[in-house]
C-alpha positions as CSV (number, residue, x, y, z in Angstrom):
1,X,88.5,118.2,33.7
2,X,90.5,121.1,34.4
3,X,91.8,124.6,31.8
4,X,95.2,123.5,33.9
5,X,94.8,119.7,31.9
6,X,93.9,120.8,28.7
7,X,96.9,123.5,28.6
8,X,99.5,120.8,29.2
9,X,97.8,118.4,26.6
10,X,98.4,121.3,24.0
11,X,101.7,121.9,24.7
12,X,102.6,119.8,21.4
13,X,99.9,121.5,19.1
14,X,101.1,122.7,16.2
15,X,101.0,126.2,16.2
16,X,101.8,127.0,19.7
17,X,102.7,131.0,19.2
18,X,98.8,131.0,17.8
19,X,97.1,129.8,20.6
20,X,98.6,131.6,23.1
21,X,98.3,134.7,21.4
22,X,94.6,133.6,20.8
23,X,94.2,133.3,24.7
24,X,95.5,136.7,25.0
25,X,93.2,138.5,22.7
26,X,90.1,136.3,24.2
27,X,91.3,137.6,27.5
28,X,91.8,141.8,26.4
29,X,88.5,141.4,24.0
30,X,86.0,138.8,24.0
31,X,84.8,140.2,21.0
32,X,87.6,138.1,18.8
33,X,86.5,134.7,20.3
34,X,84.0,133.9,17.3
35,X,86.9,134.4,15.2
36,X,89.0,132.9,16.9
37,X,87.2,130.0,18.4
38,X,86.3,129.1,14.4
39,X,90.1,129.1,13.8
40,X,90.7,126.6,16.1
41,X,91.1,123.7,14.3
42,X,93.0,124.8,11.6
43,X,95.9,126.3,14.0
44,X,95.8,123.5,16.5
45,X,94.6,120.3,15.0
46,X,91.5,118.4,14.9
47,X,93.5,114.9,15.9
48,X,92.9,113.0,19.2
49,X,94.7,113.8,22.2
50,X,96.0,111.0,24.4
51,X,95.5,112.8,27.6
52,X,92.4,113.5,28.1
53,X,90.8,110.6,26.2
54,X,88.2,111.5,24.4
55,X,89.5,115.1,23.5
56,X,90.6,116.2,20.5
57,X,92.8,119.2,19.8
58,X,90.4,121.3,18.5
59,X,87.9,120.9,21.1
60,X,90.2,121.1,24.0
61,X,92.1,125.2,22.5
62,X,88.1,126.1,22.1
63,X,87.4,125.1,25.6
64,X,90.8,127.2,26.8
65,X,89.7,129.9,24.8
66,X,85.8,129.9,26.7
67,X,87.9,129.9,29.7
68,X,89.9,132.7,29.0
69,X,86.6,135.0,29.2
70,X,86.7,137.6,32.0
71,X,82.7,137.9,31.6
72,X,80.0,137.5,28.9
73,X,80.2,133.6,29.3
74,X,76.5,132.7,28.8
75,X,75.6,135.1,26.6
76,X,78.6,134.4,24.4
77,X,78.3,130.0,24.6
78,X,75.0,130.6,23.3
79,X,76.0,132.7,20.3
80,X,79.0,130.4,19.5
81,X,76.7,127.2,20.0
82,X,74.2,128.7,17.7
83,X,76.0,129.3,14.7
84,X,78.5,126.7,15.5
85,X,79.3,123.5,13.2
86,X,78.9,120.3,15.1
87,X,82.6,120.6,16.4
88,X,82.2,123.8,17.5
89,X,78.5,122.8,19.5
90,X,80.4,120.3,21.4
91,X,83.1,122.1,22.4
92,X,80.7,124.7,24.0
93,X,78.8,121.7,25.4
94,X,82.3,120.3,27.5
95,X,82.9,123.7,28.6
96,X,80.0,124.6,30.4
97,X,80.9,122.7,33.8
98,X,84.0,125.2,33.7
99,X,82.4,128.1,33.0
100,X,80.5,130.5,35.8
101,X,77.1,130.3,33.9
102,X,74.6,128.4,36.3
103,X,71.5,126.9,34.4
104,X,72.0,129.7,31.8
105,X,73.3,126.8,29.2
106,X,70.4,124.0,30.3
107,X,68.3,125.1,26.7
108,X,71.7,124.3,24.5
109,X,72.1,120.8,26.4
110,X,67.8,120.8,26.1
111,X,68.9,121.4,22.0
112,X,71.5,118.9,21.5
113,X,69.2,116.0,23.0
114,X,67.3,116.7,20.6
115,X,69.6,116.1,17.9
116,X,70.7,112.8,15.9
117,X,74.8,113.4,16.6
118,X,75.5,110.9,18.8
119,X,79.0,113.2,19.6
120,X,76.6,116.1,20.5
121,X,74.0,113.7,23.0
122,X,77.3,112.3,25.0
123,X,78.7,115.9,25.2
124,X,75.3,117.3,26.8
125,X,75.0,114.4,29.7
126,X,78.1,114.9,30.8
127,X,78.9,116.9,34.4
128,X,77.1,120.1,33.2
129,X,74.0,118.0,32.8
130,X,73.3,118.1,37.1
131,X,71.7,121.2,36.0
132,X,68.9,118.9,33.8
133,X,65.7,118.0,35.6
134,X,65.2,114.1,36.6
135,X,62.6,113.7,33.5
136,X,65.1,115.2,30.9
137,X,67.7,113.8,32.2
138,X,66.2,110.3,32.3
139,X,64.6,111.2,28.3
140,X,68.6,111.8,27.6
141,X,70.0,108.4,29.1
142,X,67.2,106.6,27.2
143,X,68.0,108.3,23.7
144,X,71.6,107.2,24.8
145,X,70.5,103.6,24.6
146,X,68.9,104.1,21.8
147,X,71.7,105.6,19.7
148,X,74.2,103.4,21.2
149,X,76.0,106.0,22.6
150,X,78.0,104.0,25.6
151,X,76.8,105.0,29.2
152,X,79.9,105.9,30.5
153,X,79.4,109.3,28.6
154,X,76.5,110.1,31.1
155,X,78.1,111.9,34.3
156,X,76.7,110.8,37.5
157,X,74.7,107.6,36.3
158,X,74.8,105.8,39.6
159,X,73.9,108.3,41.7
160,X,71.0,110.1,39.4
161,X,69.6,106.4,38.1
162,X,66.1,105.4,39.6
163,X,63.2,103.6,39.4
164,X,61.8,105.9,36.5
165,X,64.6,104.9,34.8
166,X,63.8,101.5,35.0
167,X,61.0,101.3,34.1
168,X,61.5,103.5,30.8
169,X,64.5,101.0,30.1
170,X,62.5,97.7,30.7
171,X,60.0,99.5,28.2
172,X,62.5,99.9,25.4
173,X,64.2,96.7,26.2
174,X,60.7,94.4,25.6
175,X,60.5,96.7,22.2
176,X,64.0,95.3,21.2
177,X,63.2,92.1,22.4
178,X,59.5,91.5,20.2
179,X,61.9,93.3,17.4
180,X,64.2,90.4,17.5
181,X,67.0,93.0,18.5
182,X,69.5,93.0,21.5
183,X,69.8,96.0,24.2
184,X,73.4,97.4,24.8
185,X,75.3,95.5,27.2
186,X,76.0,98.6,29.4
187,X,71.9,99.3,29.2
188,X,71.3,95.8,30.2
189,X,73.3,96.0,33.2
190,X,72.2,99.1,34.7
191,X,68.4,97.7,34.1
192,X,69.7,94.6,36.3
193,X,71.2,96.7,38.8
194,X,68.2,99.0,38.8
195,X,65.4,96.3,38.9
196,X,65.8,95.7,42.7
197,X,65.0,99.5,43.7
198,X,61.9,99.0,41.7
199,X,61.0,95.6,43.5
């Protein structure tokens, strides 16, 4: 995902003049973006977009607005994250890959992990998550399974899955299985293709 893609797919929001005035003032004084980034969704919609899937309006101006930042960025994604709604967290969370913050954000994917919003676990394995450890990583995958959040949200799944992985998988699967209950289809095919590295 690029600031370039998410411009274009808000070129039919419906208060333009607001968010690219909104830009500008992020841009001259980060101090407005709490303001502003709360505003969001009122201005510019909370609907789906169609390009990018999986976007919605909201999220996609608040993202924009983190990368209109000239500096600040970690110190200012944790404040926004921390007294952010859900929305708001998740927005943070998508930004991070494009924002010039190194591990700084790790402890806010670490928190939403940790949560029961299945919209905030998906948000925190995606592309920023290469900066997770193996073992949270792995922990994050596994609570993905065991939400139901589909593994397609998890960035890099082919190349980061291993034999750890596996085994914590086939684990939860024979719990499913003496409870009667089925593993996610996408679960039960990455055990199968993971079962011959741990062979």
């Amino acid at each position: 995902m690029t600031p370039d893609r998410l411009r274009a797919a808000l070129d039919g929001v419906p208060d333009q003049e607001w968010l690219d005035a909104a830009l500008r003032r992020v841009a001259a004084d980060p101090g407005e973006i709490p303001r502003l980034f709360a505003a969001a969704g009122r201005h510019c919609g909370r609907g789906p977009l169609p390009d990018p899937p999986g976007w919605t309006a909201d999220e996609a101006a608040r993202v924009l607005l983190l990368t209109a930042l000239r500096a600040g960025h970690a110190k200012t994604v944790t404040a926004l994250y921390r007294d952010g709604d859900a929305a708001e967290k998740r927005a943070v969370l998508r930004a991070l890959p494009l924002l010039p913050v190194g591990p700084a954000g790790v402890p806010l994917l670490l928190d939403a992990l940790r949560t029961n919003d299945t919209r905030l676990v998906a948000a925190a394995l995606g592309p920023y998550a290469r900066h997770l450890d193996q073992a949270a990583w792995r922990q994050g995958v596994l609570k993905c399974v065991f939400m139901g959040v589909p593994l397609e949200a998890v960035a890099d799944l082919d190349e980061r899955a291993d034999g750890e992985l596996a085994v914590m998988l086939g684990g939860l699967a024979a719990e499913r299985d003496a409870a009667g209950r089925a593993m996610p289809a996408d679960a039960t095919a990455l055990l199968a293709q993971l079962s011959p590295r741990e062979a």
